[in-house]
PDB file with one MODEL, atoms N, CA, C and O in Angstrom:
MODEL        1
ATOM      1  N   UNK A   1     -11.723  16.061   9.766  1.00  0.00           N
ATOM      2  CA  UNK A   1     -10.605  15.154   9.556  1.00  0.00           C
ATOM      3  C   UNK A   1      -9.371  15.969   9.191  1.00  0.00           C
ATOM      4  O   UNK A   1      -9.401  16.693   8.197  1.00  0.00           O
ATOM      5  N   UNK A   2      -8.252  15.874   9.985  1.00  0.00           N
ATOM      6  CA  UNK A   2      -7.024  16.457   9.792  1.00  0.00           C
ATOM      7  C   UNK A   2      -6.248  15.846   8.101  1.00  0.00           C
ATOM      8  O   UNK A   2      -6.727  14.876   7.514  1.00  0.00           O
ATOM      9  N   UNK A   3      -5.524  16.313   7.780  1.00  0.00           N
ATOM     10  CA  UNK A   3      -4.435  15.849   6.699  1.00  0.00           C
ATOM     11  C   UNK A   3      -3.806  14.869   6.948  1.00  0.00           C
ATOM     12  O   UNK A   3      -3.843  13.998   6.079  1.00  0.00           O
ATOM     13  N   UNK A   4      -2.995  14.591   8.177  1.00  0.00           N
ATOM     14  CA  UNK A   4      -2.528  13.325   8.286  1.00  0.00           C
ATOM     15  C   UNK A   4      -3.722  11.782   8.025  1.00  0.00           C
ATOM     16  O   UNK A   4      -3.519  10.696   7.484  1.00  0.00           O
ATOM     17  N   UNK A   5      -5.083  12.438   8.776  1.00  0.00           N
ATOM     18  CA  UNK A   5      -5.846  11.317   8.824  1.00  0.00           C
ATOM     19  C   UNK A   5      -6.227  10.706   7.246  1.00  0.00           C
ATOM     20  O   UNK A   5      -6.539   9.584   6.847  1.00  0.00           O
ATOM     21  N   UNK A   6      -6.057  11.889   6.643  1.00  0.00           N
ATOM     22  CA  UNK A   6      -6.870  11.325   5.450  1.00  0.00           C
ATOM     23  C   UNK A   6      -5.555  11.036   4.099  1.00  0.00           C
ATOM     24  O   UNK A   6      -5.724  10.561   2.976  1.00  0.00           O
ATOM     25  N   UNK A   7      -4.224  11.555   4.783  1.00  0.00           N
ATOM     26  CA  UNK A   7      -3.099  10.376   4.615  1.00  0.00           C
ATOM     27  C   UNK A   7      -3.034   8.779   4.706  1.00  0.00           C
ATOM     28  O   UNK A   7      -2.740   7.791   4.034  1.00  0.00           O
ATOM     29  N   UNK A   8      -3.502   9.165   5.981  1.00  0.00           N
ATOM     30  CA  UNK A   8      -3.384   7.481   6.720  1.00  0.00           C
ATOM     31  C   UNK A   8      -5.060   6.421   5.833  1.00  0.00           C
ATOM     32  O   UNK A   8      -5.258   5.228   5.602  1.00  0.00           O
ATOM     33  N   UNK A   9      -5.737   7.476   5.648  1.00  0.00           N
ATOM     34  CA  UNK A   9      -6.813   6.582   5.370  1.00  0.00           C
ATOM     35  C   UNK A   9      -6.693   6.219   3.750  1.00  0.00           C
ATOM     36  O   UNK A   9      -7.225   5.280   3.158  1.00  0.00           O
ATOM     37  N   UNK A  10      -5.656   7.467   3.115  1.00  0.00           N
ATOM     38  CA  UNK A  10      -5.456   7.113   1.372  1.00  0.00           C
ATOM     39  C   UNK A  10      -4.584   5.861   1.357  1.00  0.00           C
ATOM     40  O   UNK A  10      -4.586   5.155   0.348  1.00  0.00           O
ATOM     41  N   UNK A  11      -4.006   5.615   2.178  1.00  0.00           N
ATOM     42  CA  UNK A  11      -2.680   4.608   2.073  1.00  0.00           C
ATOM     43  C   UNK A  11      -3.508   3.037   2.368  1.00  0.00           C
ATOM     44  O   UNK A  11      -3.556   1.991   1.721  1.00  0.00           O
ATOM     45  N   UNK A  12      -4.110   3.488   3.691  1.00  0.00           N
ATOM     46  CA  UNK A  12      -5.113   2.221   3.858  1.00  0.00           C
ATOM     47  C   UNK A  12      -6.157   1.476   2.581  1.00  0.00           C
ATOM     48  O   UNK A  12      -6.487   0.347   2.216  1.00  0.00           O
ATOM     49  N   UNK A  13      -6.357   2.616   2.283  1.00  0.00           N
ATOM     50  CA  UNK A  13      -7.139   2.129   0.918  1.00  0.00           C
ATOM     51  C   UNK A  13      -6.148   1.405  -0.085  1.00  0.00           C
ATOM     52  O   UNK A  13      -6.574   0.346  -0.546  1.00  0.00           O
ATOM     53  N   UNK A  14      -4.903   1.811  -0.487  1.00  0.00           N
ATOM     54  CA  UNK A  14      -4.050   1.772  -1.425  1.00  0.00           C
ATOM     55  C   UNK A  14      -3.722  -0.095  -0.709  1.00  0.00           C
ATOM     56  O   UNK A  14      -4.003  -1.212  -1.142  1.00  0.00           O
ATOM     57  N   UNK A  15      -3.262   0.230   0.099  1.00  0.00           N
ATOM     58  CA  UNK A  15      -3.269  -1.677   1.050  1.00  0.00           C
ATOM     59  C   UNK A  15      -3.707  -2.529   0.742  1.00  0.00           C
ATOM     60  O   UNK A  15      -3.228  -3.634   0.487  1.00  0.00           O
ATOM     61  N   UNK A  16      -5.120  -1.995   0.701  1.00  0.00           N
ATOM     62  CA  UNK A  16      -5.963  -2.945   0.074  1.00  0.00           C
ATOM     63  C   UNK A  16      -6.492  -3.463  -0.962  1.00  0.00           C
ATOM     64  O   UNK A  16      -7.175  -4.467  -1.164  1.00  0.00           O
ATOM     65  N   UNK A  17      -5.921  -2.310  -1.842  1.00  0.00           N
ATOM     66  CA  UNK A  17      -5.837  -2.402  -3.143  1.00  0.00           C
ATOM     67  C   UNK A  17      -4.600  -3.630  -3.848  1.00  0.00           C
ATOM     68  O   UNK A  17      -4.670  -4.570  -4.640  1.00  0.00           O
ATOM     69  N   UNK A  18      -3.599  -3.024  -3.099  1.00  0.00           N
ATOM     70  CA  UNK A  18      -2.571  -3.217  -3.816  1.00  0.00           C
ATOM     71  C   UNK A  18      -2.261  -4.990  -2.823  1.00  0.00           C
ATOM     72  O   UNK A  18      -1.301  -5.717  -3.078  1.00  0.00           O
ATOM     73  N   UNK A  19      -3.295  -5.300  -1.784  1.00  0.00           N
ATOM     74  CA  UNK A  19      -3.017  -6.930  -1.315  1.00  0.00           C
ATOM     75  C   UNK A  19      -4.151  -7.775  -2.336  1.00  0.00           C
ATOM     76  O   UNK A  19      -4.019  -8.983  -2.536  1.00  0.00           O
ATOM     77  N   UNK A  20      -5.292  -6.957  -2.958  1.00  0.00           N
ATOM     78  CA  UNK A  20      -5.982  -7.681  -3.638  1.00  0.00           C
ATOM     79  C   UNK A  20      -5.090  -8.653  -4.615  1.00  0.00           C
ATOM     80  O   UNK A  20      -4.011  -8.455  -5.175  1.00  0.00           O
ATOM     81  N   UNK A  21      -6.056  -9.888  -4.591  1.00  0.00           N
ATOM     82  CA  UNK A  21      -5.288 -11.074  -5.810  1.00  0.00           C
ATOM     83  C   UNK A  21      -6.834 -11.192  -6.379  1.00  0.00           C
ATOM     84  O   UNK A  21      -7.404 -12.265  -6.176  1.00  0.00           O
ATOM     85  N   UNK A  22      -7.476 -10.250  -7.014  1.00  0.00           N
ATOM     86  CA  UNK A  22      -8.376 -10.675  -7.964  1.00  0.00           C
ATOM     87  C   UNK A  22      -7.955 -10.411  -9.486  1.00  0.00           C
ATOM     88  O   UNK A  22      -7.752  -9.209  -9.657  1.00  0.00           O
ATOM     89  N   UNK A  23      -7.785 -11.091 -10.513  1.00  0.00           N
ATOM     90  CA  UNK A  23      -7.340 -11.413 -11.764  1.00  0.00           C
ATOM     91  C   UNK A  23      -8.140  -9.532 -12.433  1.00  0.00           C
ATOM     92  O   UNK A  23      -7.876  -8.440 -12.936  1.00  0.00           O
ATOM     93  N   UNK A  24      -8.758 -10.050 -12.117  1.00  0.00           N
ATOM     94  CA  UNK A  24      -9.493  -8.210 -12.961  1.00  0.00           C
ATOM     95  C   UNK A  24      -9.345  -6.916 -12.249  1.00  0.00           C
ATOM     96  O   UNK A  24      -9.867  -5.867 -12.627  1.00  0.00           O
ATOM     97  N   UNK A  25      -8.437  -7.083 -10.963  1.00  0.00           N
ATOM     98  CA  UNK A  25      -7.914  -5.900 -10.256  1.00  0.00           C
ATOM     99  C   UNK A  25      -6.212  -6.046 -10.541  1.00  0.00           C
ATOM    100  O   UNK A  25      -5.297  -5.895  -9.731  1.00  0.00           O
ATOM    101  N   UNK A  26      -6.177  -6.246 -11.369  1.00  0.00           N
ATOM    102  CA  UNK A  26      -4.562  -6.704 -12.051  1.00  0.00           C
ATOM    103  C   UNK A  26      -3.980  -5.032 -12.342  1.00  0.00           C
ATOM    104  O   UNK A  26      -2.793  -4.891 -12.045  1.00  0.00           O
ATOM    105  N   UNK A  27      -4.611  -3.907 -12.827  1.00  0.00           N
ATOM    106  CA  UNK A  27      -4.310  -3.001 -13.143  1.00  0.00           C
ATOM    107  C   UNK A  27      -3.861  -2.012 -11.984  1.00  0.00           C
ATOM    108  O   UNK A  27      -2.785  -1.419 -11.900  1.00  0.00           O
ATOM    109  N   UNK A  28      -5.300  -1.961 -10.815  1.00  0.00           N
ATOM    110  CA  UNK A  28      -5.403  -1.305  -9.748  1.00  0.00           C
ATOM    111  C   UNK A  28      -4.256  -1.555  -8.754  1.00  0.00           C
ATOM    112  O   UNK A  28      -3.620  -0.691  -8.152  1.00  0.00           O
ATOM    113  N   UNK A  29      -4.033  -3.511  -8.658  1.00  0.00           N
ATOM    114  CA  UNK A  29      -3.459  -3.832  -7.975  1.00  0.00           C
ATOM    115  C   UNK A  29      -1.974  -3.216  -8.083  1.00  0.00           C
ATOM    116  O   UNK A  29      -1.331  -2.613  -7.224  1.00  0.00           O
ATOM    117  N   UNK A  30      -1.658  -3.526  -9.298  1.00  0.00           N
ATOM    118  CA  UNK A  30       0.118  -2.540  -9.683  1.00  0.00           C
ATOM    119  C   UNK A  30       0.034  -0.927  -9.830  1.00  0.00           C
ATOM    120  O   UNK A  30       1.032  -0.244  -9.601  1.00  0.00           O
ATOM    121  N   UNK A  31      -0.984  -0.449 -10.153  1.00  0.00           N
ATOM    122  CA  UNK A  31      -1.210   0.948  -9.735  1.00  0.00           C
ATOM    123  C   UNK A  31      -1.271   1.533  -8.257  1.00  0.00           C
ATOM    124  O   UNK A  31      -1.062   2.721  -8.009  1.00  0.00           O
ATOM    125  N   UNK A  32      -1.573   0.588  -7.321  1.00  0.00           N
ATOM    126  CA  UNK A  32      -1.953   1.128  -5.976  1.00  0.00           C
ATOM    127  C   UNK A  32      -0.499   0.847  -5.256  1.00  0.00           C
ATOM    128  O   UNK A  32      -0.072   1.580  -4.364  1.00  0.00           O
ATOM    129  N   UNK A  33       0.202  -0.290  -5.746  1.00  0.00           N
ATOM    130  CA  UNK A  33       1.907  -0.404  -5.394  1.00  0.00           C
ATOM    131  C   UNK A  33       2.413   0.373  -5.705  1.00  0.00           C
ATOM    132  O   UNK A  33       2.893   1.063  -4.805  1.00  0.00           O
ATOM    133  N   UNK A  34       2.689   0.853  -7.271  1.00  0.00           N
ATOM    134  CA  UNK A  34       3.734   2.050  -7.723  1.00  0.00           C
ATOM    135  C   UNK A  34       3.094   3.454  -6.770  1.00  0.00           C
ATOM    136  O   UNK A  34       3.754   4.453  -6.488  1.00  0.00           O
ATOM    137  N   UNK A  35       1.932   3.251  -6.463  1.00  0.00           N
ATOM    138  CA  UNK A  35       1.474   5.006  -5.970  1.00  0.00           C
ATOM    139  C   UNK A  35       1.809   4.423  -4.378  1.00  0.00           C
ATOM    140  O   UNK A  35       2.116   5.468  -3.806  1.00  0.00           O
ATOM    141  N   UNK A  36       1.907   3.400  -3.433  1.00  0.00           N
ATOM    142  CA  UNK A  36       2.090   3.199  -2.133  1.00  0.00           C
ATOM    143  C   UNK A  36       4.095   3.406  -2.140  1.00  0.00           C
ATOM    144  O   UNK A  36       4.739   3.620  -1.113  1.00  0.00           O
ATOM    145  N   UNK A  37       4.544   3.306  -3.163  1.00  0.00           N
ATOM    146  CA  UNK A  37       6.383   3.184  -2.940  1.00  0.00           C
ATOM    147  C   UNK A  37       6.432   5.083  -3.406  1.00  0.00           C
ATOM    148  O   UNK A  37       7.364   5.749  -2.955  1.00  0.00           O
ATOM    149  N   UNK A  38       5.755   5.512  -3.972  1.00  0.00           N
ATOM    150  CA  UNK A  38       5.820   6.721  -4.130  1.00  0.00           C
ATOM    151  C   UNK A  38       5.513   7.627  -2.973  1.00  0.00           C
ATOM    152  O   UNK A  38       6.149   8.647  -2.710  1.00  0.00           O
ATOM    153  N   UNK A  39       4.605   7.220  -2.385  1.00  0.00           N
ATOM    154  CA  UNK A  39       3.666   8.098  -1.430  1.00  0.00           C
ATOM    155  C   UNK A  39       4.241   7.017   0.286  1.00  0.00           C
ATOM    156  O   UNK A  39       3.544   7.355   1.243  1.00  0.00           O
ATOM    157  N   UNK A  40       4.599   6.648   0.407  1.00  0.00           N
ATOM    158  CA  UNK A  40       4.815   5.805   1.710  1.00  0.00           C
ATOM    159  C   UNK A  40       6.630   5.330   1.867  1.00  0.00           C
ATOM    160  O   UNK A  40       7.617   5.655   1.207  1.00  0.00           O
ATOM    161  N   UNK A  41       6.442   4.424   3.070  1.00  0.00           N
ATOM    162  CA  UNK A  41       7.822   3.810   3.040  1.00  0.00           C
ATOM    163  C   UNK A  41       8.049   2.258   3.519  1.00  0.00           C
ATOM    164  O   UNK A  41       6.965   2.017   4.049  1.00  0.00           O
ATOM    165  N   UNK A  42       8.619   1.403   3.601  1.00  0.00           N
ATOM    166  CA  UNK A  42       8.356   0.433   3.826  1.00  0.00           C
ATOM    167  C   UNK A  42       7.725   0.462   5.564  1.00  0.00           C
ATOM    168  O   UNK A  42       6.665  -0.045   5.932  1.00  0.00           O
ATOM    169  N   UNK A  43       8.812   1.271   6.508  1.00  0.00           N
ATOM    170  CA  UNK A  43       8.802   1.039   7.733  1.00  0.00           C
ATOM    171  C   UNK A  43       7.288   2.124   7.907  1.00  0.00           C
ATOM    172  O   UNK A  43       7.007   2.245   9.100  1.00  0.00           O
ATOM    173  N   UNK A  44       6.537   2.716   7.185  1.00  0.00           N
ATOM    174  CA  UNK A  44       5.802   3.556   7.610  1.00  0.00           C
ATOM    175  C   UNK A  44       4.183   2.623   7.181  1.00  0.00           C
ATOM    176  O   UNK A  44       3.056   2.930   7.570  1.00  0.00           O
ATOM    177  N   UNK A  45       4.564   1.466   6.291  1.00  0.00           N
ATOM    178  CA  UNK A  45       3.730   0.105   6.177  1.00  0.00           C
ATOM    179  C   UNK A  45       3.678  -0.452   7.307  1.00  0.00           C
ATOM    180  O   UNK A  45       2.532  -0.592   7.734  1.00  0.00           O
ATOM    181  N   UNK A  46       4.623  -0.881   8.050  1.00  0.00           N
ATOM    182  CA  UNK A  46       4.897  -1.622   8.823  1.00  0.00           C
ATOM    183  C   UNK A  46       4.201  -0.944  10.142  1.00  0.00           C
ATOM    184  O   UNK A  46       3.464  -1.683  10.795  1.00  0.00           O
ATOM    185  N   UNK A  47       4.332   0.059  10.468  1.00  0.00           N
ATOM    186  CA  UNK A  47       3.681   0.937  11.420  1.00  0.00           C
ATOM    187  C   UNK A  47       2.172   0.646  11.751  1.00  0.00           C
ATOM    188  O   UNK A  47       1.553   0.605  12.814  1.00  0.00           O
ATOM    189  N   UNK A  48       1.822   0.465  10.457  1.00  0.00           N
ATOM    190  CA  UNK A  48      -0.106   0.780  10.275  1.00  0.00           C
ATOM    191  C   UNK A  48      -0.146  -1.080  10.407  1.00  0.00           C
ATOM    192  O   UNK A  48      -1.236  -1.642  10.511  1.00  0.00           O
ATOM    193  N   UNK A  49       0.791  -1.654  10.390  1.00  0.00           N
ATOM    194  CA  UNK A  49       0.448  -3.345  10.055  1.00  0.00           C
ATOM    195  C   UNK A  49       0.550  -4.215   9.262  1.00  0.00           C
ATOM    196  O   UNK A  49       0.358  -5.424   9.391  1.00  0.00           O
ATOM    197  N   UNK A  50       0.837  -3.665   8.467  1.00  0.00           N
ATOM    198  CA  UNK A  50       0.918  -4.520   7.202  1.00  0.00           C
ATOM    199  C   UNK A  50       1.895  -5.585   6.507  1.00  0.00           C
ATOM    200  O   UNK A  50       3.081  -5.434   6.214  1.00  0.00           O
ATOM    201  N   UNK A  51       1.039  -6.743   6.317  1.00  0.00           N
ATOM    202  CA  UNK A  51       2.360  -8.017   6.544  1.00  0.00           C
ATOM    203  C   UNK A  51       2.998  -7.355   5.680  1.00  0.00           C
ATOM    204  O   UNK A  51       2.682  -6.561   4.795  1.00  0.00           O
ATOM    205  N   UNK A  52       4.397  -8.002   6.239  1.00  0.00           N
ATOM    206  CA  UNK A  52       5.757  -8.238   5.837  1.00  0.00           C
ATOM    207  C   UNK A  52       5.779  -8.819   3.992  1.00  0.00           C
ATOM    208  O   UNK A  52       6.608  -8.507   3.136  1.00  0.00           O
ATOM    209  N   UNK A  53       4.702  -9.628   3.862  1.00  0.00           N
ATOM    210  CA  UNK A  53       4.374 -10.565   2.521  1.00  0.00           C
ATOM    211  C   UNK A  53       4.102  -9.385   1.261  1.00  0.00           C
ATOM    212  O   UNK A  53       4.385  -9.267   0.069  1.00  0.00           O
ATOM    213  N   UNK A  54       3.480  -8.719   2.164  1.00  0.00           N
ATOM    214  CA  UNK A  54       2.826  -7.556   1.181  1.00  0.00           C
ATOM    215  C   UNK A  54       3.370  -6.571   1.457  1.00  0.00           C
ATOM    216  O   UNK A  54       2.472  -5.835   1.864  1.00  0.00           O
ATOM    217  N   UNK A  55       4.330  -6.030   1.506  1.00  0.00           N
ATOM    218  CA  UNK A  55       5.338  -4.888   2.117  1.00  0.00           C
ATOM    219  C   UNK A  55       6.425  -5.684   0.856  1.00  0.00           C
ATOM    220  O   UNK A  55       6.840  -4.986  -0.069  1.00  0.00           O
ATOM    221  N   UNK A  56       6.732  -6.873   0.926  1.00  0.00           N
ATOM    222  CA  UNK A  56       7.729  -7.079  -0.090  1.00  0.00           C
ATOM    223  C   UNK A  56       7.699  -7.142  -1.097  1.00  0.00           C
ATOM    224  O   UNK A  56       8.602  -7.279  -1.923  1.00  0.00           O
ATOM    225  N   UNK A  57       6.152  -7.009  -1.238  1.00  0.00           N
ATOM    226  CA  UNK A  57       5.717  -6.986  -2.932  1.00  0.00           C
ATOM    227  C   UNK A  57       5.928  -5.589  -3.389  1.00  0.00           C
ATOM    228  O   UNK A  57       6.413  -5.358  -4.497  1.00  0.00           O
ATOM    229  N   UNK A  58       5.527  -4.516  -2.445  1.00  0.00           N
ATOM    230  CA  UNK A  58       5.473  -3.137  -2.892  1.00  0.00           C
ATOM    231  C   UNK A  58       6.774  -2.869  -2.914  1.00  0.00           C
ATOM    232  O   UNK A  58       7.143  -2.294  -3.938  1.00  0.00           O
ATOM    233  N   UNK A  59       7.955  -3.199  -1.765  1.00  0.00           N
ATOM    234  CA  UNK A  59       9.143  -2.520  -1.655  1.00  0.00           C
ATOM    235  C   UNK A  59       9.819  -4.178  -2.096  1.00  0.00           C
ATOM    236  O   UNK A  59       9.864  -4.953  -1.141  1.00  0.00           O
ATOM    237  N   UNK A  60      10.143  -4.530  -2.961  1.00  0.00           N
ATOM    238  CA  UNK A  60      10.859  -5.805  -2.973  1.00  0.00           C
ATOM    239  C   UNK A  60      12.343  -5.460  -2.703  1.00  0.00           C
ATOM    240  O   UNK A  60      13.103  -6.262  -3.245  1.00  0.00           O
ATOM    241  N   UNK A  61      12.804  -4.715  -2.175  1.00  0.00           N
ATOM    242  CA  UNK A  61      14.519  -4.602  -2.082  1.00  0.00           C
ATOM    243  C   UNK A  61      14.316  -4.297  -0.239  1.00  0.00           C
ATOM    244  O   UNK A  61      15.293  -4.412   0.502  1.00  0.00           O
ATOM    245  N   UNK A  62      13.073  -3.948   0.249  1.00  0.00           N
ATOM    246  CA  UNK A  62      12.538  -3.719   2.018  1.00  0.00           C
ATOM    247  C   UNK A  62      13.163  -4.976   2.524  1.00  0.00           C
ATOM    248  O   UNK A  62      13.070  -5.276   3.714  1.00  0.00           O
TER     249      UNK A  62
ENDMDL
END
């Protein structure tokens, strides 16, 4: 697995983290946003798929 891939696959994880709405992933969930606006970009969300709904939660000014 190249570096980019396992870019693309940390961010994917972070996605899914950070679209979870489970009450006891409350921590992960705002941890995996602040580390996806750090490490990503809105339009580089948008690339891999990722609604617009949940792109505005991470980048709310996107």
């Amino acid at each position: 697995m190249t570096a980019p891939d396992d870019r693309e696959r940390t961010i994917r994880t972070l996605i899914e983290l950070a679209a979870g709405n489970n009450p006891t992933d409350c921590w992960d969930d705002r941890r995996a946003r602040e580390l996806l606006r750090s490490q990503s970009t809105a339009d580089e969300l948008r690339a891999l798929g990722v609604a617009d709904d949940v792109i505005a939660e991470i980048f709310p000014s996107a």
